[in-house]
C-alpha positions in Angstrom: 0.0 0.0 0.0 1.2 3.2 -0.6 1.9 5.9 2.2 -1.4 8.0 2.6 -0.1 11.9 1.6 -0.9 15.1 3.2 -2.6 17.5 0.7 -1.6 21.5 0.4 -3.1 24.0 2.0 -4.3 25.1 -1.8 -5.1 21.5 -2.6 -7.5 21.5 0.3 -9.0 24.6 -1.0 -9.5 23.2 -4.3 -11.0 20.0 -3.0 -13.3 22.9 -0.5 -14.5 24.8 -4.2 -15.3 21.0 -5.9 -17.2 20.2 -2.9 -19.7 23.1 -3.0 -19.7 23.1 -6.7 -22.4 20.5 -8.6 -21.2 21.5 -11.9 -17.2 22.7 -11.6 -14.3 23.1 -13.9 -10.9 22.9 -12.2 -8.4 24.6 -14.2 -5.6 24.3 -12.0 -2.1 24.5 -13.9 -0.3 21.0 -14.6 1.5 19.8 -11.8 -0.7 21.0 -8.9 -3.0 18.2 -8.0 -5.8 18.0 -9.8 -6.8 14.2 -9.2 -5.8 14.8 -5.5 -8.4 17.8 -4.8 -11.2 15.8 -6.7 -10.6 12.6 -4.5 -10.4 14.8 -1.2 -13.8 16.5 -2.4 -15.5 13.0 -3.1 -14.7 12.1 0.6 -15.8 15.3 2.3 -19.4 14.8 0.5 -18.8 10.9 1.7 -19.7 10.0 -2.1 -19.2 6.5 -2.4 -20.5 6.2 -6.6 -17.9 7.9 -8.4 -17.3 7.2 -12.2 -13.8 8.7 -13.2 -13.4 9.0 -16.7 -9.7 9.8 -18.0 -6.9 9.3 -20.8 -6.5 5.2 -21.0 -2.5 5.6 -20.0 -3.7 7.1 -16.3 -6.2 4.5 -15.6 -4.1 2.4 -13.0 -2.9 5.8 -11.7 -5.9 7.0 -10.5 -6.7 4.0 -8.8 -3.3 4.1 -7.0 -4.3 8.0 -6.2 -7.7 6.7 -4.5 -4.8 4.8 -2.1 -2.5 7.6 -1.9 -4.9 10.2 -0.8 -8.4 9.0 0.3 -8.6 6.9 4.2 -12.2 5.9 3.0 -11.6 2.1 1.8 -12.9 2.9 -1.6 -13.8 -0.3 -3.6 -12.2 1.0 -7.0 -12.5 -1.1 -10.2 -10.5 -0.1 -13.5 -12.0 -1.1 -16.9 -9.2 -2.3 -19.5 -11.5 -3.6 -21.6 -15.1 -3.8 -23.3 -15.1 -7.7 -22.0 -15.6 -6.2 -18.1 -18.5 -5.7 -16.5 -19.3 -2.3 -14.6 -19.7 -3.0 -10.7 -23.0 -2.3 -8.6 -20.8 -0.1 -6.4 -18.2 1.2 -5.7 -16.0 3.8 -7.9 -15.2 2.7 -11.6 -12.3 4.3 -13.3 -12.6 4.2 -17.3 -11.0 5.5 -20.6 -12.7 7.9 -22.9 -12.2 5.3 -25.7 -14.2 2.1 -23.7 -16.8 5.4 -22.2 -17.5 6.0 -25.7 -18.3 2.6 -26.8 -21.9 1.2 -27.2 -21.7 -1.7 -24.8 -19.6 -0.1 -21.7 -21.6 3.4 -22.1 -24.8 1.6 -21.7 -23.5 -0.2 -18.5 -22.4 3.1 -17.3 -25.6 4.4 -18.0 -27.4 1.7 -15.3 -25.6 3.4 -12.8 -26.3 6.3 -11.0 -23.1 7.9 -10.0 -22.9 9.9 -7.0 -20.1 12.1 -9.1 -18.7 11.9 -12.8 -15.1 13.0 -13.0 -13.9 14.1 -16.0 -9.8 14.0 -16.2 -8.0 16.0 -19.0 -11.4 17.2 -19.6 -10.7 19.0 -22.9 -10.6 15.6 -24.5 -14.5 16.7 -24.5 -13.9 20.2 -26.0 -15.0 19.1 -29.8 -19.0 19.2 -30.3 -19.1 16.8 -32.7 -16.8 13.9 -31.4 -18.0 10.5 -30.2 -16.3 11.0 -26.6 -17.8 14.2 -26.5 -21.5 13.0 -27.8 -21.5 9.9 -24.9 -20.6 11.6 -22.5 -21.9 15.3 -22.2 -24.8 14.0 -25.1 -26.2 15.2 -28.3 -29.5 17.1 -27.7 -32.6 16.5 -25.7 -33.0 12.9 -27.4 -29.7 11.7 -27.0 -28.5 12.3 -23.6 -25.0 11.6 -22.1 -23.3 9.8 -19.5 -23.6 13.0 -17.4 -27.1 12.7 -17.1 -26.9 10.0 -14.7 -24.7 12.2 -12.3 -25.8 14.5 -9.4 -22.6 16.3 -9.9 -20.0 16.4 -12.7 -16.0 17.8 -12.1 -13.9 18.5 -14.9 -10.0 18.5 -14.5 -7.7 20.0 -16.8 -4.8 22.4 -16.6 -5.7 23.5 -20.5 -9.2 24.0 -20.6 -9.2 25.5 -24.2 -6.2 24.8 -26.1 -6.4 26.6 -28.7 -9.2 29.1 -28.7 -12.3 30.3 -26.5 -14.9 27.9 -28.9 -13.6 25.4 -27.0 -15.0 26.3 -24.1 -18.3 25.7 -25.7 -19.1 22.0 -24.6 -18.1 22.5 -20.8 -20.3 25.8 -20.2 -23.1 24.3 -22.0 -22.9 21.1 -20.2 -22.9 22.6 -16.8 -25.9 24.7 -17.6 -23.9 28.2 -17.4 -25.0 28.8 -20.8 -27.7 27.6 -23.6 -26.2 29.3 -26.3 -26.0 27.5 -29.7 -23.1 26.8 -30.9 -22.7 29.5 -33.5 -23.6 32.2 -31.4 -21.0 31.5 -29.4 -18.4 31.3 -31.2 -19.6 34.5 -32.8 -19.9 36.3 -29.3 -17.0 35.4 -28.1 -14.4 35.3 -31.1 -13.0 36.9 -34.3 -11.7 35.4 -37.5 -12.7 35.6 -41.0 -15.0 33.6 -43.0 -12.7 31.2 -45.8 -14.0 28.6 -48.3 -13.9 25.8 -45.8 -16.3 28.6 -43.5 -15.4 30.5 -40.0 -12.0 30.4 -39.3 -11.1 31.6 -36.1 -8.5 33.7 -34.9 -8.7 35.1 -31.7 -11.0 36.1 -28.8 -12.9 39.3 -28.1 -15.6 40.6 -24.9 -12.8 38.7 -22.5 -14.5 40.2 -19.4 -17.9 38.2 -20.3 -16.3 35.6 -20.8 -14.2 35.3 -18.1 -17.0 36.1 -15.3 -19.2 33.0 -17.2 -16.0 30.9 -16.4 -16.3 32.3 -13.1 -19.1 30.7 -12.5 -18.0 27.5 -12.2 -14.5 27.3 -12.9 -11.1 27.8 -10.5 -8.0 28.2 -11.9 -4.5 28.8 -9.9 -1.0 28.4 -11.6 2.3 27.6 -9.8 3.8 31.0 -9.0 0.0 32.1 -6.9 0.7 28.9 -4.8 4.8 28.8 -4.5 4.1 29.9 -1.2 2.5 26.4 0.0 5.3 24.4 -1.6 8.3 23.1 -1.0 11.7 23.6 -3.1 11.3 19.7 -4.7 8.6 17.3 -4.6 8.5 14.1 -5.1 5.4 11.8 -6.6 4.6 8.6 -7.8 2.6 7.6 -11.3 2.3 4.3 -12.2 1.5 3.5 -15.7 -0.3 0.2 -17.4 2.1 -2.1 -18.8 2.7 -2.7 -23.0 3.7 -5.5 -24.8 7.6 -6.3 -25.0 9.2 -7.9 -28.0 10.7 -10.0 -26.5 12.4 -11.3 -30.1 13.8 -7.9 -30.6 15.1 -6.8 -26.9 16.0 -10.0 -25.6 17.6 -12.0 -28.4 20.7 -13.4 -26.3 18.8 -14.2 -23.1 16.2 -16.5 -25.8 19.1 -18.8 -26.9 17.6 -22.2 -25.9 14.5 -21.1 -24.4 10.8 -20.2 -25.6 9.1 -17.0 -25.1 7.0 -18.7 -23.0 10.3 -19.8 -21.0 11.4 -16.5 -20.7 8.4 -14.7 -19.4 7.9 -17.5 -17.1 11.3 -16.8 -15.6 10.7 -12.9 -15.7 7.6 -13.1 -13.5 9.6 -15.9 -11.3 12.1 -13.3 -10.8 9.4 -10.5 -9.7 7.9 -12.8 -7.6 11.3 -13.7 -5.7 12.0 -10.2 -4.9 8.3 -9.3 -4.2 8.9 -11.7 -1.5 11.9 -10.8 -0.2 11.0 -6.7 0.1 7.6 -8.3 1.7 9.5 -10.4 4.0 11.9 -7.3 4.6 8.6 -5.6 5.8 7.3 -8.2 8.1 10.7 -8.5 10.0 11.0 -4.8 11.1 7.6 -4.4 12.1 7.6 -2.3 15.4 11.5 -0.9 14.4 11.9 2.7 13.5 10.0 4.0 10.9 12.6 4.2 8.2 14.0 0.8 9.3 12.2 -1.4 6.6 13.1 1.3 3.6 16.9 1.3 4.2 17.1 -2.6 4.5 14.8 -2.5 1.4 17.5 -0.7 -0.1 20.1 -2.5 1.2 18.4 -6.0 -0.9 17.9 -3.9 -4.0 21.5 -2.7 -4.3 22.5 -6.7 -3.6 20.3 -8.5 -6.1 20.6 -5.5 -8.8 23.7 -7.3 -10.7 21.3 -10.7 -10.8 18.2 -8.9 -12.0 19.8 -7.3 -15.0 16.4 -9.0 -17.2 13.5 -8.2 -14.9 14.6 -4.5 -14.5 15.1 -3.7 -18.3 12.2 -5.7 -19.1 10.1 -3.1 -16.5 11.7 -0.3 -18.0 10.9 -1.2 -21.6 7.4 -2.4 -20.9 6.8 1.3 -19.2 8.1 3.2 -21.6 5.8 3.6 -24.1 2.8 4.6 -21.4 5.1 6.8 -19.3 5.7 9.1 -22.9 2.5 9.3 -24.1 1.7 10.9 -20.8 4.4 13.4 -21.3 3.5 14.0 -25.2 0.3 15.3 -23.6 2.2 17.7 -21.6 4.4 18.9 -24.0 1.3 19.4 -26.1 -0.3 21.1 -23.9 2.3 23.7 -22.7 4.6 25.2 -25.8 7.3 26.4 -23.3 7.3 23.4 -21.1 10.8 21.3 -21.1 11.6 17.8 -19.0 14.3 15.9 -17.9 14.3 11.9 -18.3 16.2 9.7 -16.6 16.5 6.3 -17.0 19.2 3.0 -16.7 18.9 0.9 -19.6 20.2 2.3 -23.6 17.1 0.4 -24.8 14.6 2.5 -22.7 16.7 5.6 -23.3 16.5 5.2 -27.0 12.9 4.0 -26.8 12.0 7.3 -25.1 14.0 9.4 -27.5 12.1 7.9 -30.7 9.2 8.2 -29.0 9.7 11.8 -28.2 11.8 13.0 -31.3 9.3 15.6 -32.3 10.3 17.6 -29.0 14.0 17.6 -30.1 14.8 15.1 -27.6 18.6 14.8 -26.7 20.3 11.9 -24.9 23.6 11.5 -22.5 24.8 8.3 -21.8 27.3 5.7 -21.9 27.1 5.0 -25.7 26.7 9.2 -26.5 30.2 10.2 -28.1 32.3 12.5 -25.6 32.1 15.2 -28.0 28.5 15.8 -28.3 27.9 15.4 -24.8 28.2 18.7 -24.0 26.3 20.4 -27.1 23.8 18.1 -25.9 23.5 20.1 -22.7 24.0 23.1 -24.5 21.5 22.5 -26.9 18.5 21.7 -23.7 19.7 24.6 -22.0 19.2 27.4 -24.7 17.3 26.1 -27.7 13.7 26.4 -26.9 13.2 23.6 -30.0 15.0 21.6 -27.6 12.3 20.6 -25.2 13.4 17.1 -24.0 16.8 15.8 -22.4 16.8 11.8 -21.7 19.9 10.5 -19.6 21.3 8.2 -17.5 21.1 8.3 -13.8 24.5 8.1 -13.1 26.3 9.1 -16.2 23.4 12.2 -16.5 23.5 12.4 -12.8 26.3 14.6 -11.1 28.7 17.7 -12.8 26.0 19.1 -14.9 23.6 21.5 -14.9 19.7 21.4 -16.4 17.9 24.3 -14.8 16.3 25.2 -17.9 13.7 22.5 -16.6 11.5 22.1 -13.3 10.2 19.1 -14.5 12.1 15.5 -13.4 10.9 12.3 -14.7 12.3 8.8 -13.5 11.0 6.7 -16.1 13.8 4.1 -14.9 15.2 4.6 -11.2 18.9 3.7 -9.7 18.4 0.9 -7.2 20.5 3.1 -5.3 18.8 5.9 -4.3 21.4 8.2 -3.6 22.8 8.2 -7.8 18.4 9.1 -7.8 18.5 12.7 -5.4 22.0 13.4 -7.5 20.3 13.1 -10.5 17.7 15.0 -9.3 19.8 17.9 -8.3 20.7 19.1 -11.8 17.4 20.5 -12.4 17.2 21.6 -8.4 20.4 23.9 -7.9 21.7 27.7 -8.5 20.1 29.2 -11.4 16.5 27.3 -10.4 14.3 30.2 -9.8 10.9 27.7 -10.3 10.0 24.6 -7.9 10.7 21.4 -8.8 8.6 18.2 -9.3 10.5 14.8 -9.5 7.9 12.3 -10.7 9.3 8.4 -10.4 6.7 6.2 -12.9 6.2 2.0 -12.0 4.7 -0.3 -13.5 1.3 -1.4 -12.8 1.1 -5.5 -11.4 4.8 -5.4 -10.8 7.5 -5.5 -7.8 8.0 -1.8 -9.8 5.5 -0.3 -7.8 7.4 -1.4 -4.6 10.3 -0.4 -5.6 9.8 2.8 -6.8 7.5 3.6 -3.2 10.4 2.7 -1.6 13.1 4.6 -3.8 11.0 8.2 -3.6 10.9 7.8 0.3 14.9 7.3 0.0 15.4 10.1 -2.2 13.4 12.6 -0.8 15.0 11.9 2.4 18.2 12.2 0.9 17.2 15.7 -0.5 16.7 17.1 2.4 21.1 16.8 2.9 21.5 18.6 0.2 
């Protein structure tokens, strides 16, 4: 289980304006806490039928926030496929996709739900889309999912992406306006009509618009709440698990075995050290409270040389969830830049196809000596440059990233001290902006273990520095 957390003072606030609010919007800015203020607000009403509804690579997270921040022993299910059947009770975390489907919307639809949250809610923003249509409906006749909701909260740190028209579908499903759509879009901006009709390009009567938003939205960015954080935070996501080629990454550990062999003796291996951290646990109950982490760490740092396999299959069966979250990000926020680390070259590499399009740069041991420092360069004054992916330890001491605030683990050091080094180049001189160090596991794997244990290590580390 992982440590219940204590929210921020703005946090509580947030989860204070959700409570009171039926129909809300929170806007907060990425990185504050959406998912935490929601769940906090769900338990102050005491709302046990709660239907989140969120991007299919956060699905397990959420869950795993329900644990993190709510002492009500929620029942929570997650739907991964249209095969599943929708519980009687308890709260049911689903993707937009499988909402959006005939058969699992009209489960959804035999429930009444206490609350319907709606994560990254400007997935909803287009009129006409099928998430959009099953969920907020399509006219009087065609009603959607939140119809069978007493209250609906949307979460997003972009509520309108790219113009004011997409605020459209969230003020008209929260009853602030009944506006056609048109009229809207006239009202509140300006463009030009073309040969493929409106084209819009840019906003006008702001103040109208902004006390309609007022009416049911809240919106806070980091530097109004700097005050209730600390320098560096540390947080956990875990991710769902994708298919590994095996055939591909694994072609010399195959040699005389099946790929049924080899998985076999992958999940063998995370069951052995599952065990052992468990039995680590059970041994020091009543000892100090930090007792069972460091002799956690002190059986990671012994059996890393043996688990060589189980660790860079994690990584590379993470990687391609962990990045599609952060392709969202970088989407979302033009200016936004992140630091990667990880262990393996595979996972490296992986990430930096994956995120190519952000001008991703790598350091580590295969980069040649002589571009690693343009490498650095490059991240720390080339706004193109929004992505640097390195190792822990070669990444992890003697350089300097401040041009970023934003730390991702997507593979962690077994030793958590190379971690809170690593961590360090984004949070020294020249950081004027709080840092966030995010460490992502692996759903149904000794990952999530490990990496609980590792962010405990590390942040008490940090505190040295």
């Amino acid at each position: 289980m992982p440590e219940l957390l204590t929210a921020f003072p703005y946090q509580q606030a947030g989860a204070a304006f959700l409570a009171r609010m039926p129909q809300a919007l929170l806007a907060d800015e990425m990185g504050l806490g959406k998912s935490c203020q929601a769940i906090l607000a769900a338990d102050a009403l005491g709302l046990s039928s709660v239907l989140v509804i969120c991007p299919a690579a956060v699905r397990i997270n959420w869950a795993r926030e329900f644990e993190r921040f709510s002492p009500m022993d929620h029942e929570v299910t997650v739907i991964l496929s249209g095969a599943q059947k929708i519980p009687s009770r308890g709260v049911v975390v689903c993707s937009y996709d499988l909402a959006s489907s005939e058969k699992i919307r009209a489960a959804l639809k035999a429930r009444r739900w206490d609350v319907i949250v709606l994560d990254e809610a400007h997935y909803c923003k287009e009129r006409s889309a099928k998430r959009t249509k099953a969920i907020y409906g399509h006219g009087s006749r065609s009603p959607g999912l939140i119809a069978n909701a007493d209250r609906v909260w949307r979460l997003t740190g972009t509520p309108a992406p790219n113009d004011a028209s997409e605020l459209y579908t969230h003020l008209r499903s929260a009853g602030v306006i009944d506006d056609q759509y048109w009229d809207f879009v006239y009202r509140f901006c300006t463009g030009f009509n073309s040969d493929y009709g409106f084209k819009i390009t840019g906003h006008k009567n702001v103040d109208e618009l902004k006390a309609l938003l007022a009416r049911f939205m809240l919106r806070r960015k980091k530097d109004e709440v700097m005050k209730d954080l600390p320098p560096i935070t540390y947080h956990e996501v875990t991710v769902e698990r994708s298919a590994v080629d095996v055939e591909v990454f694994f072609t010399e550990q195959l040699r005389g075995k099946t790929i049924a062999d080899f998985n076999k003796g992958v999940m063998a291996q995370d069951e052995a050290l599952r065990n052992a951290l468990a039995a680590v646990q059970s041994s020091n109950r009543g000892a100090k409270e930090n007792a069972p982490d460091q002799d956690k760490v002190k059986i990671l740092e012994g059996l890393a040389p043996s688990l060589v396999t189980l660790r860079r299959y994690i990584g590379i069966a993470k990687t391609p969830a962990v990045c599609e979250i952060l392709k969202a990000e970088l989407d979302a926020d033009p200016t936004l830049k992140l630091v990667i680390f990880g262990v393996h070259k595979d996972v490296i590499e992986g990430a930096r196809k994956l995120l190519h399009k952000y001008g991703a740069v790598t350091l580590y041991g295969g980069t040649p000596v002589e571009k690693r420092q343009a490498h650095i360069d490059r991240f720390m004054t080339d706004p193109k440059c929004r992505v640097f992916i390195g190792n822990v330890v070669a990444a992890g001491t003697g350089i300097t990233l401040t041009a970023s605030n934003e730390v991702v683990f997507l593979e962690a050091d077994w030793v958590p001290a190379n971690n809170a080094q690593a961590a360090m180049r984004c949070h020294r001189i020249g950081q004027e902006r709080r840092v966030r160090v995010r460490y992502f596991s692996c759903a149904g794997s000794v990952d999530e273990q490990i990496q609980q244990t590792l962010i405990r290590k590390s942040r008490e580390i940090a505190r040295i520095y």
